[in-house]
N, C-alpha and C positions, 0 to 999 in steps of 0.2 A: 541254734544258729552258729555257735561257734566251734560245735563239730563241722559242720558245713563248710566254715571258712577253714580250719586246719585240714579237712581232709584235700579241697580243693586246691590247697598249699600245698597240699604234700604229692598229690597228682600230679601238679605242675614241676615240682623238684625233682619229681621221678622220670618223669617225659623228657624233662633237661638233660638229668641223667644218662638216662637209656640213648640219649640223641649222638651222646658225647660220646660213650663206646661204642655207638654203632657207625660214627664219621673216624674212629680211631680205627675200628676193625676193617672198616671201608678202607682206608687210607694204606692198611699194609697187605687189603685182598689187591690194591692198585696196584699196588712196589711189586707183588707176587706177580703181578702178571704182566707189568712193562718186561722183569727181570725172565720169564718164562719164555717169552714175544724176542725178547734181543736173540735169547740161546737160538731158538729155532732159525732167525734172519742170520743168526752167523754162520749158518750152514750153507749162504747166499754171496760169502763174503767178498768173493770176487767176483761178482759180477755189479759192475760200474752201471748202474741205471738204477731210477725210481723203484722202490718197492713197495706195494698197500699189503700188509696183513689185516687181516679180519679173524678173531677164535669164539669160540665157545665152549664157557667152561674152563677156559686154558687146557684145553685138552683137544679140542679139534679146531684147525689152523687153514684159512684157505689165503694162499699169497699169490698178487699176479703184481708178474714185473711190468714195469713199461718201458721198452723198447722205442725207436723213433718212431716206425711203420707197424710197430704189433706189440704183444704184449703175450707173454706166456705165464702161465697159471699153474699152480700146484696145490692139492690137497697134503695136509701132513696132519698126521698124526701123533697122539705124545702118549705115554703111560705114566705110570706116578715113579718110576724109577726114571726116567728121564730116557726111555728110548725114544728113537724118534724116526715114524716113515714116510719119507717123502714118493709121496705118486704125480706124477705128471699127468695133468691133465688134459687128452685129447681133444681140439675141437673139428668135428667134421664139418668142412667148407658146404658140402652138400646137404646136410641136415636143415630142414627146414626151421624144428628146434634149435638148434646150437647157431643158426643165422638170428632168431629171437634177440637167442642171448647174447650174441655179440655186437647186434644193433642197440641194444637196450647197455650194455659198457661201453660203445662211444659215446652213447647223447650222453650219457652219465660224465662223461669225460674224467676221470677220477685222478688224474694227473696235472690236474688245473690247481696247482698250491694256494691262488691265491684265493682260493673259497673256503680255506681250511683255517681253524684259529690255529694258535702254536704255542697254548696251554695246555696244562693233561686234566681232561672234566673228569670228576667222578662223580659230580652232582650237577644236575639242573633246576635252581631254585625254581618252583611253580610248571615245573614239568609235570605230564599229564604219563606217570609210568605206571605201567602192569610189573609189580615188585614176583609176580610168578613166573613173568617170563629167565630166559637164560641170561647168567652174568656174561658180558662182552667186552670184547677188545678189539680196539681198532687204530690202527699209525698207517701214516706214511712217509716213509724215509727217502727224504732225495740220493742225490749221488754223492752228496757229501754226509748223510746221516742224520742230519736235521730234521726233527720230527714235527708231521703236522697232523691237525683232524684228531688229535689221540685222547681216547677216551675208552674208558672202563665202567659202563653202567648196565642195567638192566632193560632188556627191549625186549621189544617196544618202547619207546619211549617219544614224547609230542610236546614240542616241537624236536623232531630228528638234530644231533650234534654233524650227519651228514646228509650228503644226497638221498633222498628219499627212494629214487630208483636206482640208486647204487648200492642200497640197504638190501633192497630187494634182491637185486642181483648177485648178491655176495652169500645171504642164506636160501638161497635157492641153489645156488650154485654148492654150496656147503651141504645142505639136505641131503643134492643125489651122491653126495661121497661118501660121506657116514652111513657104515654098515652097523 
């Protein structure tokens, strides 16, 4: 019995443990990738409107700006040396697709700040996550740089830290880039 109690002691100190470097390692994969996310937006740096970035991996980067009447969108890409391509992303007005998609980022409205917290989550206590899906990043910087919505977690993740159909739209929109 008193193996029992020491081992279940020691389980629990170990779980403590592991919990503590893995909210430590967490905490500077966050700092890595707010700090990763700035470099790439300052390539943005004159242009005075909204910006939402969305990455994956910190290595694949989809940002659409918001404009009054529109919003233009970029795919970028990073490598581990720190290059970085930015591709403009075409949307054709005639596409029956790319109308989908652009119906589906108005209702989403992704420029509406006050839906967004103006904490940086890196956890969701009693969130319901697939720890196999991809690490993520997500802000939005107004015109003055003030960040909202930003978070760094693994998604899937329930309950969403954003729009649910703006989730959608942002890795779907991300899929047909990455080659």
């Amino acid at each position: 019995m008193t193996k029992y109690i020491c081992s279940l002691f020691l389980l629990s100190w170990f779980s403590l443990f592991c919990k503590s470097q893995e909210s430590n390692d967490l905490d500077s994969l966050s700092m890595n990738s707010r700090i990763k996310a700035d470099y790439v937006l300052s390539n943005f740096d004159t242009v005075t409107a909204p910006k939402l970035l969305y990455s994956i991996d910190d290595k694949y980067y989809y940002l659409i700006i918001g404009f009054q009447y529109y919003y233009k969108e970029y795919y970028i890409n990073t490598d581990s040396l720190g290059t970085i391509e930015i591709s403009y992303v075409e949307n054709d007005v005639k596409s029956r697709h790319d109308k989908q998609y652009r119906k589906m980022l108005i209702d989403a409205n992704p420029f509406d700040l006050s839906k967004y917290h103006t904490d940086y989550i890196t956890n969701i206590p009693d969130a319901e996550c697939c720890t196999f899906g991809k690490r993520t990043y997500f802000v939005i910087k107004d015109r003055d740089g003030k960040r909202y919505g930003e978070f760094n977690l693994f998604m899937p993740v329930l309950p969403s830290p954003i729009d649910l159909n703006l989730w959608i739209y942002l890795v779907r929109r991300l899929s047909e880039q990455i080659k």
